[in-house]
DRENVO-351631 format. One record per residue: residue number from 1; residue in one letter; x, y, z of N, C-alpha, C in turn. Coordinates in nm, 3 decimals. Layout:
BEGIN
NUM;a;X;Y;Z;X;Y;Z;X;Y;Z
...
//
This chain:
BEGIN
1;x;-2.444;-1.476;3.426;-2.388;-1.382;3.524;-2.477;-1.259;3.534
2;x;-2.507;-1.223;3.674;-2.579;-1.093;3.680;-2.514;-0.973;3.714
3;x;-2.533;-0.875;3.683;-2.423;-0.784;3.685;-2.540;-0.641;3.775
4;x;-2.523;-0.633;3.918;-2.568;-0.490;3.973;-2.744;-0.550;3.969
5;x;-2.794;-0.650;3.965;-2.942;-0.672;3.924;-2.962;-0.609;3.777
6;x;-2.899;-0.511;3.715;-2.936;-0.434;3.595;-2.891;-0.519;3.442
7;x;-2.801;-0.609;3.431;-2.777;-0.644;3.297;-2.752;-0.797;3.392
8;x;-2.807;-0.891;3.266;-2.770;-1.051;3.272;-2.665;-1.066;3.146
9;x;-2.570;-1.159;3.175;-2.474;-1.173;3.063;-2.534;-1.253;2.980
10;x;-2.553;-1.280;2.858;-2.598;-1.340;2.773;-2.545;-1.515;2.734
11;x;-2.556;-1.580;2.635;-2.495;-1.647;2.597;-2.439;-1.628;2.449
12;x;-2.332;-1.602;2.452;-2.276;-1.537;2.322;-2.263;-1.608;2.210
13;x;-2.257;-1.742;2.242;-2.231;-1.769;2.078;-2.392;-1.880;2.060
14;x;-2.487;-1.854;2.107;-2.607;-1.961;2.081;-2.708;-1.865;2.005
15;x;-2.748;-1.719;2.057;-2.851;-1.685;2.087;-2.902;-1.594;1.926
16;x;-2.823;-1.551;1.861;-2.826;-1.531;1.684;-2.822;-1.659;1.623
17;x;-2.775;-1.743;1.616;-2.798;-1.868;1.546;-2.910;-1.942;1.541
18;x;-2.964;-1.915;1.681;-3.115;-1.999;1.681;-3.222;-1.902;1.657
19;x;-3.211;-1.736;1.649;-3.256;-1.641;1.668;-3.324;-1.657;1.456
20;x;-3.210;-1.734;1.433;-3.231;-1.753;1.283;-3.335;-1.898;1.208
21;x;-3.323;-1.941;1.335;-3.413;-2.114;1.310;-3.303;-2.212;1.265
22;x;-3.168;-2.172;1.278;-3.072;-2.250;1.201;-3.024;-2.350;1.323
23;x;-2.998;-2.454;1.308;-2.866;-2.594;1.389;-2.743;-2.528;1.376
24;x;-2.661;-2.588;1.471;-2.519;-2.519;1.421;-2.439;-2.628;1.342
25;x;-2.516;-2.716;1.274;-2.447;-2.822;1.219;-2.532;-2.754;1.061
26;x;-2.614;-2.679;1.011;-2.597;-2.650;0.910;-2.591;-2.508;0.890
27;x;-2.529;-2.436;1.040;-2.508;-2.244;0.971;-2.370;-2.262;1.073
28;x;-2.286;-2.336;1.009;-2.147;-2.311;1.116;-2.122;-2.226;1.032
29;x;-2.074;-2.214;0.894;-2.003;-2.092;0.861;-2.096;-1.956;0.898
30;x;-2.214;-1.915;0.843;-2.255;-1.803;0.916;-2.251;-1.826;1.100
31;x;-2.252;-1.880;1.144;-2.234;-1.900;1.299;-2.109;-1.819;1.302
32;x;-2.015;-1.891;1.293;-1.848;-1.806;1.304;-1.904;-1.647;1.304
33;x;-1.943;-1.569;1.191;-1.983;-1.427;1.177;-2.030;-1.375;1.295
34;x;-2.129;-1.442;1.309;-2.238;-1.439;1.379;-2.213;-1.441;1.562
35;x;-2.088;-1.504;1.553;-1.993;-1.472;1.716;-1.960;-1.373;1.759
36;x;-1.902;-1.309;1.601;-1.837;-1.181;1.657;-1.948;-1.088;1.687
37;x;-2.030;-1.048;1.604;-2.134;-0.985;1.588;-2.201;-0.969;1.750
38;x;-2.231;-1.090;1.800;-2.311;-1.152;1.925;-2.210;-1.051;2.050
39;x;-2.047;-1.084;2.008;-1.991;-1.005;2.148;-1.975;-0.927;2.174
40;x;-1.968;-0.839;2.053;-1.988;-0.701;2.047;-2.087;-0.640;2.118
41;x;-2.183;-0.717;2.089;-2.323;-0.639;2.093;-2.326;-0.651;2.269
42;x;-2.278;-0.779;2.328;-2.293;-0.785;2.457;-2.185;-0.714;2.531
43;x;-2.119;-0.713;2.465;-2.009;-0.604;2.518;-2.035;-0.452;2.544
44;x;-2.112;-0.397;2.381;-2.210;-0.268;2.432;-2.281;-0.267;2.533
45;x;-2.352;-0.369;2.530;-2.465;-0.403;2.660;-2.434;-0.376;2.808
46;x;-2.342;-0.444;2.779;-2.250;-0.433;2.886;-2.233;-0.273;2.977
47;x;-2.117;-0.211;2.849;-2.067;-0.079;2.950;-2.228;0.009;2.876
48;x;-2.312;-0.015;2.862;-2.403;0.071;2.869;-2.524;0.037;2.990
49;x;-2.482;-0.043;3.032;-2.545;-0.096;3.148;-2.555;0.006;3.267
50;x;-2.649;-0.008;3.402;-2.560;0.131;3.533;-2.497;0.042;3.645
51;x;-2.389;-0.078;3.561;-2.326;-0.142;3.636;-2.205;-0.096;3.673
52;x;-2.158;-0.069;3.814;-2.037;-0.044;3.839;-1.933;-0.072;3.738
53;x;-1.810;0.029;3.729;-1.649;-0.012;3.660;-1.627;-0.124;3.681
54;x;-1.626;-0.198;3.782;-1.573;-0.367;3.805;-1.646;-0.442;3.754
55;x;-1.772;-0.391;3.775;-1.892;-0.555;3.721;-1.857;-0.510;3.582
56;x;-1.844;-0.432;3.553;-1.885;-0.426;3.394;-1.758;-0.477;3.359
57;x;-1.628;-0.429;3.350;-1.528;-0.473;3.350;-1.533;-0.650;3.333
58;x;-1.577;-0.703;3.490;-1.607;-0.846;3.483;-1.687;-0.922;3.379
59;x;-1.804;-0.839;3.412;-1.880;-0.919;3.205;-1.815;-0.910;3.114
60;x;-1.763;-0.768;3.073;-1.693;-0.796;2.976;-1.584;-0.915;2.949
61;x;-1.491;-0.931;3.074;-1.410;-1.028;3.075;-1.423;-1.205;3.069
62;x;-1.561;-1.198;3.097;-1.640;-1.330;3.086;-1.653;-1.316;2.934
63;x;-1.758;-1.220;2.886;-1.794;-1.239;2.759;-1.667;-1.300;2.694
64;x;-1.570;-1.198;2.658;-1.483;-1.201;2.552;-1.400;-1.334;2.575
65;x;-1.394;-1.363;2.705;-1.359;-1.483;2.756;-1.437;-1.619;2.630
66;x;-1.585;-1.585;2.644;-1.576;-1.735;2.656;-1.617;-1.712;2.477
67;x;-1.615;-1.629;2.406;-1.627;-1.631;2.282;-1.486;-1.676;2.228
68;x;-1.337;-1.646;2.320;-1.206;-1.724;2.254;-1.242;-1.886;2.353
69;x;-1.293;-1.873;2.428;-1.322;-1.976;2.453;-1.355;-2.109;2.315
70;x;-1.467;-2.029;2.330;-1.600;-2.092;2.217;-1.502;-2.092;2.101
71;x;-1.427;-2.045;2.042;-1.349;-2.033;1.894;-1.296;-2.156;1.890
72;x;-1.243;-2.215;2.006;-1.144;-2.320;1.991;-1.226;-2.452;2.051
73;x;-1.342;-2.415;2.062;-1.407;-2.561;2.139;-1.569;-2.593;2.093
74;x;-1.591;-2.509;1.958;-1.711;-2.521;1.918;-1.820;-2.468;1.992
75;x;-1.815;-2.429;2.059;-1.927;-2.374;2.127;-1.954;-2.423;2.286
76;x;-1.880;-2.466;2.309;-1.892;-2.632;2.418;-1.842;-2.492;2.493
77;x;-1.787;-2.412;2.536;-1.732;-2.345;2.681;-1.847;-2.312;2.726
78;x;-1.937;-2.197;2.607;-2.069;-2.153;2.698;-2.146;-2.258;2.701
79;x;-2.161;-2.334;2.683;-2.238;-2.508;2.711;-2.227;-2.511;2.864
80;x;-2.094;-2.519;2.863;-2.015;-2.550;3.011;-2.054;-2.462;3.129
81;x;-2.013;-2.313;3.101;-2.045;-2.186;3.151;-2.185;-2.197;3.228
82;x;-2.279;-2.228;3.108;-2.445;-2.214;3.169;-2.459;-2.351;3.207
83;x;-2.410;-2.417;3.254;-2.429;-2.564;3.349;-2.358;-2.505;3.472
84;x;-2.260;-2.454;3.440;-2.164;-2.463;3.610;-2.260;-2.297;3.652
85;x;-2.281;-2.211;3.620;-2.409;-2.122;3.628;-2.531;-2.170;3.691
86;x;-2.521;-2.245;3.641;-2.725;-2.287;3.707;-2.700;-2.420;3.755
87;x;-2.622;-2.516;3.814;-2.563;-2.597;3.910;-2.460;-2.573;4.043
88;x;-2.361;-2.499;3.985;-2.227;-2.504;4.090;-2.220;-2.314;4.123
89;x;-2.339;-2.255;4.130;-2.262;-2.093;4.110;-2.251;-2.054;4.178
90;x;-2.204;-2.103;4.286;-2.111;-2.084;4.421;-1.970;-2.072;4.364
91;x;-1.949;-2.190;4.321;-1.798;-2.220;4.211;-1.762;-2.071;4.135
92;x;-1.850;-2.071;4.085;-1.819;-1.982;3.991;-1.785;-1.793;4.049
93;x;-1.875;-1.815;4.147;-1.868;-1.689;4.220;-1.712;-1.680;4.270
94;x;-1.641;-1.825;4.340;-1.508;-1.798;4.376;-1.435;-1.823;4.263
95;x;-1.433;-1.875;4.205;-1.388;-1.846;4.052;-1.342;-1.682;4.031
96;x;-1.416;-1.610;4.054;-1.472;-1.427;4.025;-1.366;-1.388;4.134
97;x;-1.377;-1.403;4.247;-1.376;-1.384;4.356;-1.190;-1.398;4.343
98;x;-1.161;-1.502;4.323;-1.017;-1.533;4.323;-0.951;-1.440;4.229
99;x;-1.015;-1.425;4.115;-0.943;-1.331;4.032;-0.972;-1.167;4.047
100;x;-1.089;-1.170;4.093;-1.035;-1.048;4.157;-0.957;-0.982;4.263
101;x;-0.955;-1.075;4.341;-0.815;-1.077;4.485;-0.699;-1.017;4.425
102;x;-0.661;-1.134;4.309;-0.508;-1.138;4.225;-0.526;-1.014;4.114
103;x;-0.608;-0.936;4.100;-0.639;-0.875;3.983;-0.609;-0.905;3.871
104;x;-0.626;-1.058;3.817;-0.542;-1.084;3.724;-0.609;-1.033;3.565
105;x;-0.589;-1.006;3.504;-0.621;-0.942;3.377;-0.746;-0.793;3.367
106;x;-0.715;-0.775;3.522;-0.843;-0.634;3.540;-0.753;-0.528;3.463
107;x;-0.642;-0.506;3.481;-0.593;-0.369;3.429;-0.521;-0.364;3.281
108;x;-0.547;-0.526;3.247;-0.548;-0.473;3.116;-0.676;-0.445;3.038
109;x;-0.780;-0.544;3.076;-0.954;-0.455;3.019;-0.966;-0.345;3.061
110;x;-0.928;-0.269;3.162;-0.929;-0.160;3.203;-0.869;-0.065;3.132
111;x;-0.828;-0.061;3.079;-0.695;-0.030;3.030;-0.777;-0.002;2.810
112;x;-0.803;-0.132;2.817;-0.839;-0.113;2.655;-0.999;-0.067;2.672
113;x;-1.080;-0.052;2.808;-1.199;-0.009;2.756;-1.255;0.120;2.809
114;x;-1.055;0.169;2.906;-1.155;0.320;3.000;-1.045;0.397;3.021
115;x;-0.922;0.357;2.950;-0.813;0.464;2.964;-0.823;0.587;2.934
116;x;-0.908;0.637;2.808;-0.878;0.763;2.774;-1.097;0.864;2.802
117;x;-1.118;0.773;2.878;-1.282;0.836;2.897;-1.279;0.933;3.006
118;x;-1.164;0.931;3.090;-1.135;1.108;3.196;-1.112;1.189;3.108
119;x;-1.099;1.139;2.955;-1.025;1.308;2.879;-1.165;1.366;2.840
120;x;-1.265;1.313;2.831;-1.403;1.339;2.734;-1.410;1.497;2.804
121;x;-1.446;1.497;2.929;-1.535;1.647;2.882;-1.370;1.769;2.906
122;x;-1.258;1.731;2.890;-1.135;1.828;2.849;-1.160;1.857;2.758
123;x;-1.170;1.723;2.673;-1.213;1.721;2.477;-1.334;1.835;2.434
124;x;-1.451;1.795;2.492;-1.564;1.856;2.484;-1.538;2.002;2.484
125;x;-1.472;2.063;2.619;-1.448;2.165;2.628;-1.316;2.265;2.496
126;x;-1.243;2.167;2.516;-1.123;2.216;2.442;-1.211;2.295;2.303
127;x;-1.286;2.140;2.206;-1.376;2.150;2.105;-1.424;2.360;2.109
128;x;-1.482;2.359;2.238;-1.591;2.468;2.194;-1.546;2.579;2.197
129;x;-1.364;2.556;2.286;-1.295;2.723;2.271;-1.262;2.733;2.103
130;x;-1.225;2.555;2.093;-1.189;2.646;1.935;-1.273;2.684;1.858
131;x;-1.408;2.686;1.888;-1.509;2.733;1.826;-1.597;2.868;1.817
132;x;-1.453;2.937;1.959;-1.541;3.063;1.973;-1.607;3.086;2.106
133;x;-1.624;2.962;2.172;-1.718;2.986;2.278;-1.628;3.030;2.423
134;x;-1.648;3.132;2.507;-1.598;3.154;2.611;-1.625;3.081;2.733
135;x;-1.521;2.982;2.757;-1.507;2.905;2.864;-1.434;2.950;2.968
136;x;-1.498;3.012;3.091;-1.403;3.063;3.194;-1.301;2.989;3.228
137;x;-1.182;3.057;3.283;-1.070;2.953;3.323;-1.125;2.869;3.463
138;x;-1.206;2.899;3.559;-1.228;2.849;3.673;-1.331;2.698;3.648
139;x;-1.335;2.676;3.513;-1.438;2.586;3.457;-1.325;2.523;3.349
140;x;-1.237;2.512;3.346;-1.125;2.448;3.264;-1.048;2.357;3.301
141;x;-1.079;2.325;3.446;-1.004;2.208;3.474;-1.014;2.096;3.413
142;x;-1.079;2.071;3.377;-1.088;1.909;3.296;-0.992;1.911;3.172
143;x;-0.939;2.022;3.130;-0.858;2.042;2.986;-0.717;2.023;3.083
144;x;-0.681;2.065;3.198;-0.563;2.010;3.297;-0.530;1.898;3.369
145;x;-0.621;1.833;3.352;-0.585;1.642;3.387;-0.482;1.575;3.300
146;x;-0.416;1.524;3.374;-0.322;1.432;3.323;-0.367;1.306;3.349
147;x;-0.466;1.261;3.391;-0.514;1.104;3.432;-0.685;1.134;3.480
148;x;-0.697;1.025;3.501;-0.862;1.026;3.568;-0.831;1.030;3.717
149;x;-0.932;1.090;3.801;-0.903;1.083;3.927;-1.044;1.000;3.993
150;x;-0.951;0.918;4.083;-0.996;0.838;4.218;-1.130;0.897;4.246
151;x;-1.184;0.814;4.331;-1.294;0.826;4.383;-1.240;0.949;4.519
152;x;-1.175;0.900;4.598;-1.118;0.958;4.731;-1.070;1.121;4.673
153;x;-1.006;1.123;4.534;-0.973;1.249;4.484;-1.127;1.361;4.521
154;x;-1.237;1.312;4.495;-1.349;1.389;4.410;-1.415;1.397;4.601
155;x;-1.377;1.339;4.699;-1.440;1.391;4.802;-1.340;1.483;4.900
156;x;-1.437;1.561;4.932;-1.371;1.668;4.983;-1.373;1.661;5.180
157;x;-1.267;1.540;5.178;-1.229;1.592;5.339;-1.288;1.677;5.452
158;x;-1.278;1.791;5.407;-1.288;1.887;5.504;-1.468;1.859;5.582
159;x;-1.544;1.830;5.495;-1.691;1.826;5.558;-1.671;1.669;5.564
160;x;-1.829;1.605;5.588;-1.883;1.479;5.607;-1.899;1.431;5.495
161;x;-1.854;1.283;5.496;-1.862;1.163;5.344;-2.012;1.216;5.282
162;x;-2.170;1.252;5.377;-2.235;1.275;5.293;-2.304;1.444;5.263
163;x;-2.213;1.502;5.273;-2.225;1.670;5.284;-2.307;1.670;5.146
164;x;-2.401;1.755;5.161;-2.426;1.775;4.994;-2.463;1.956;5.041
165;x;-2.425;2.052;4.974;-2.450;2.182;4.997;-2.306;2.297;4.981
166;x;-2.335;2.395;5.051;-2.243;2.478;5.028;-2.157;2.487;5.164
167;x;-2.031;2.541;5.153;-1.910;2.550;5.250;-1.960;2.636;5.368
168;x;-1.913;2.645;5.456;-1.915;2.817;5.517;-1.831;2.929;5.441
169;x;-1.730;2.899;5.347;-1.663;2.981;5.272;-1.720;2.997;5.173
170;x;-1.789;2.895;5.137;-1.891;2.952;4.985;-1.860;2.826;4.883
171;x;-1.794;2.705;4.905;-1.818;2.693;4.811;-1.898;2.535;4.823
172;x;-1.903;2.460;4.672;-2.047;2.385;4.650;-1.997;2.268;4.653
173;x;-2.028;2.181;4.787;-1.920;2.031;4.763;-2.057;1.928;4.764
174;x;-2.036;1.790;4.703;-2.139;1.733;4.688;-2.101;1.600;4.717
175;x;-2.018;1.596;4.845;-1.927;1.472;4.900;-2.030;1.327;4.861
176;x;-2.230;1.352;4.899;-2.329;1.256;4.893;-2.290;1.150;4.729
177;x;-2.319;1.232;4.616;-2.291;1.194;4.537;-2.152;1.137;4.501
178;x;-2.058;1.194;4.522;-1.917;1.138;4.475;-1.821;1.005;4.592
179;x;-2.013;1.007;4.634;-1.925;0.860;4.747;-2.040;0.763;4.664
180;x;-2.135;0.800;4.633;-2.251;0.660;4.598;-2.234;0.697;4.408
181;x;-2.247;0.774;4.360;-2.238;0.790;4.203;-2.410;0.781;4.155
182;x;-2.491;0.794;4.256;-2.642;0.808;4.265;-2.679;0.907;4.197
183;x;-2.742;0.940;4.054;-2.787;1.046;3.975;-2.866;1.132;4.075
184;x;-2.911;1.095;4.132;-3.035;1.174;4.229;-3.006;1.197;4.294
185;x;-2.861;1.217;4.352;-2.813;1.346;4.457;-2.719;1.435;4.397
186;x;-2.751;1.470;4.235;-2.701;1.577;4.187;-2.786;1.709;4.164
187;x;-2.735;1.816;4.178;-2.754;1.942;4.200;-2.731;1.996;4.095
188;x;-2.823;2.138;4.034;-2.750;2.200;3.950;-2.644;2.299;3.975
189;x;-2.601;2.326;4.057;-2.458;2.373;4.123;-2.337;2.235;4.041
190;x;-2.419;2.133;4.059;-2.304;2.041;4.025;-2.286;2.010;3.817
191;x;-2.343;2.028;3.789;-2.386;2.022;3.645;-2.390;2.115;3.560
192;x;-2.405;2.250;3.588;-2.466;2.383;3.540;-2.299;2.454;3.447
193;x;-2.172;2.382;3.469;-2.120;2.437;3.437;-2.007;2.354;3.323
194;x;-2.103;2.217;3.338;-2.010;2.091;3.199;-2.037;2.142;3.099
195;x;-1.996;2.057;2.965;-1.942;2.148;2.838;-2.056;2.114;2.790
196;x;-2.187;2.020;2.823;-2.319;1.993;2.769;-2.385;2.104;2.727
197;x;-2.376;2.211;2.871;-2.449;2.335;2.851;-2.420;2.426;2.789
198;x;-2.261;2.466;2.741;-2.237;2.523;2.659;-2.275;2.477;2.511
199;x;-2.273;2.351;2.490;-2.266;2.282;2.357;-2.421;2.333;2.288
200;x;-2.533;2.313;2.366;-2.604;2.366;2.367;-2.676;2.512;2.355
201;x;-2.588;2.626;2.409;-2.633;2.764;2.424;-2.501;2.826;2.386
202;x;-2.419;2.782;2.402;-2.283;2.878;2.352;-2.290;2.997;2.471
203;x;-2.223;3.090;2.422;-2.196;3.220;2.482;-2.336;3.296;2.544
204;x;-2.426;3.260;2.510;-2.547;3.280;2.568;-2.591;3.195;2.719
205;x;-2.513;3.121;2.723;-2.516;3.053;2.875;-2.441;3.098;2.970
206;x;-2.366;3.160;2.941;-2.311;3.282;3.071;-2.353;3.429;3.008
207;x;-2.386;3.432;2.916;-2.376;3.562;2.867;-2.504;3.611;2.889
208;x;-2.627;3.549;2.850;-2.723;3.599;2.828;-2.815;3.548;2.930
209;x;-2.829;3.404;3.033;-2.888;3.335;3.113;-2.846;3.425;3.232
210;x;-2.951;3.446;3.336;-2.891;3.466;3.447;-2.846;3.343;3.517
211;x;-2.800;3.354;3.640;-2.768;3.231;3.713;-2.876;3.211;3.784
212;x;-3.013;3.250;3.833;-3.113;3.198;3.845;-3.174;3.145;3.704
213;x;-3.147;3.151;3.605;-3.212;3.112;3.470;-3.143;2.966;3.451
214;x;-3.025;2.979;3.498;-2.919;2.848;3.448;-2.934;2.743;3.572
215;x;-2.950;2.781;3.712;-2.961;2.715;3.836;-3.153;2.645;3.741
216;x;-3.223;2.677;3.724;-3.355;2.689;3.671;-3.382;2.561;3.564
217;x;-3.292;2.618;3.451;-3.279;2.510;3.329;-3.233;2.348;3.404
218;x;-3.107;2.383;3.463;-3.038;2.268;3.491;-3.137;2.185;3.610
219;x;-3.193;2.191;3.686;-3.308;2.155;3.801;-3.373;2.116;3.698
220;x;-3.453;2.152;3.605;-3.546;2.121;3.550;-3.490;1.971;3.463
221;x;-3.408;1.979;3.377;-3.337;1.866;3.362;-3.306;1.722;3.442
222;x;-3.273;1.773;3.559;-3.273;1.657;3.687;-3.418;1.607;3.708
223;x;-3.457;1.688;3.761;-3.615;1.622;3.768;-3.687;1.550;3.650
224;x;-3.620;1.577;3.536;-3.698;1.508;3.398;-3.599;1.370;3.388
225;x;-3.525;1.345;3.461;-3.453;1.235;3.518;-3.336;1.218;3.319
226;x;-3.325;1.357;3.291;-3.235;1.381;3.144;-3.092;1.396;3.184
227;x;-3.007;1.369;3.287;-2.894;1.416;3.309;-2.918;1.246;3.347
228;x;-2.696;1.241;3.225;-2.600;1.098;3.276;-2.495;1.180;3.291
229;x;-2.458;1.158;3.418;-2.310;1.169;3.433;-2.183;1.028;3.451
230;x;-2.046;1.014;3.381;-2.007;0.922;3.330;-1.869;0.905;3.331
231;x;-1.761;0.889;3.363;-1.636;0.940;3.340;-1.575;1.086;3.338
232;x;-1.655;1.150;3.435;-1.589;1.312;3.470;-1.671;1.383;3.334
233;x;-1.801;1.309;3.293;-1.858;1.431;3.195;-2.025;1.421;3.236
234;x;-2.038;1.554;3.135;-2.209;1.499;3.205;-2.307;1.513;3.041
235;x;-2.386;1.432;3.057;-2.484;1.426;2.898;-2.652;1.500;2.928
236;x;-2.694;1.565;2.843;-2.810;1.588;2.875;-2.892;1.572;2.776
237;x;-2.979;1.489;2.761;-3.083;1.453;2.667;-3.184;1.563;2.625
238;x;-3.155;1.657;2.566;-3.256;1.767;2.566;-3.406;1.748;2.453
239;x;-3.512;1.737;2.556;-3.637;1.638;2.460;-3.712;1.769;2.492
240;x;-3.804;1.766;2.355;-3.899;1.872;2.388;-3.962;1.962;2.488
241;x;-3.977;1.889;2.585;-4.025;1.993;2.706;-3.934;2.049;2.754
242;x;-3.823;1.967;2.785;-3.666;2.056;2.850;-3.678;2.172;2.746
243;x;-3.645;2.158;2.590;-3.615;2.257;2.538;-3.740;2.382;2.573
244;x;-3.856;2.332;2.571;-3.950;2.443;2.605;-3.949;2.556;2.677
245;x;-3.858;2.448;2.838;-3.871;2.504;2.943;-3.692;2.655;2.927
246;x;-3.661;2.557;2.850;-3.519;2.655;2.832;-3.550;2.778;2.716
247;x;-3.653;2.765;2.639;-3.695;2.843;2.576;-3.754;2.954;2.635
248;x;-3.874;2.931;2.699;-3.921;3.028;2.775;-3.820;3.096;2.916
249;x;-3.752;3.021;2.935;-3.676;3.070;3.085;-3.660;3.233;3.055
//
């Protein structure tokens, strides 16, 4: 299964066993281990992938699928899997296709692998008041969610699906991005004020940065292609030159 062109699903219970030079007729007991081990890992693979919530969702649901599969049939499902894959995968596509119509078991993977990832940057934030750090209230919304919000939530009506800029009233909507989820139509208007940057500078990031210093840092970051944004948070990889450039600012 290909997931977005970016991740191929693996075959989960073959690819450590032979990875070892072993038959599975003389490493079945390490094999068994060696399953779990395998789905995990493709399961990371998985949501670390830049595959949409659904595809990823869907691999996952294949994977874990065919490893209870595989438990009860020796290995014979993904046997099966990568034949009807590389023969019938038309089949298999409506296979996909049907169950996602019916949504049948989407909201419970959903459910065990993304229920509580809208709370992260509340958490983040919450973390750094108790630490001292001054978080304006106009930058606290994420500590006031009661759920994750919609896609349709995060665009703002009033302008065009791909507005990226400022209001006539002033303020900074970035409709481009929160319709495609494209890293590269983020702004530091849009970033400059997650709990990354505090985590990083503390009270010295409003306190001591100007807002040309902080508009400055955060640009510079984008262009070093160091900003993930992810579930309503944002990460910034800060590697030597970023820090340089935040040093000298």
């Amino acid at each position: 299964m290909t997931i977005n062109s970016n991740y191929t699903l693996p075959r989960p219970q073959t690819d450590l066993a032979n990875g070892f030079g072993r038959s599975a007729s003389d490493a079945s007991t390490m094999q068994s281990g060696l399953q779990y081990v395998q789905t995990a890992y493709n399961v990371f693979e998985i949501l670390d992938s830049k595959a949409t919530e659904e595809e990823k969702i869907q691999g996952i649901r294949d994977t874990v699928g065919l490893a209870v599969a595989d438990a009860y049939t020796g290995g014979l499902a993904s046997q099966a899997y990568g034949l009807m894959e590389r023969y019938f995968p038309g089949v298999m596509e409506s296979i996909r296709e049907f169950d996602a119509k019916y949504n049948i078991g989407l909201k419970l993977l959903s459910s065990l692998f993304d229920t509580d990832r809208w709370k992260t940057e509340g958490n983040r934030l919450r973390d750094l008041i108790e630490k001292g750090v001054q978080i304006p209230e106009s930058l606290q919304g994420p500590m006031q969610l009661t759920r994750g919000r919609s896609k349709e939530e995060l665009i703002d009506p009033s302008v065009p699906p791909d507005f990226r800029g400022f209001t006539e009233d002033g303020r900074w909507v970035n409709n481009a991005f929160a319709v495609s989820r494209d890293e590269s139509l983020l702004a530091p208007e849009d970033i400059w004020g997650y709990a990354t940057f505090f985590e990083k500078f503390g009270n010295d990031w409003l306190g001591t940065f100007s807002e040309e210093k902080r508009r400055a840092i955060a640009q510079r970051a984008l262009d070093l292609g160091l900003v993930r944004e992810h579930h309503g948070t944002i990460d910034v990889t800060w590697s030597p030159e970023l820090e340089e450039f935040a040093r000298t600012a």
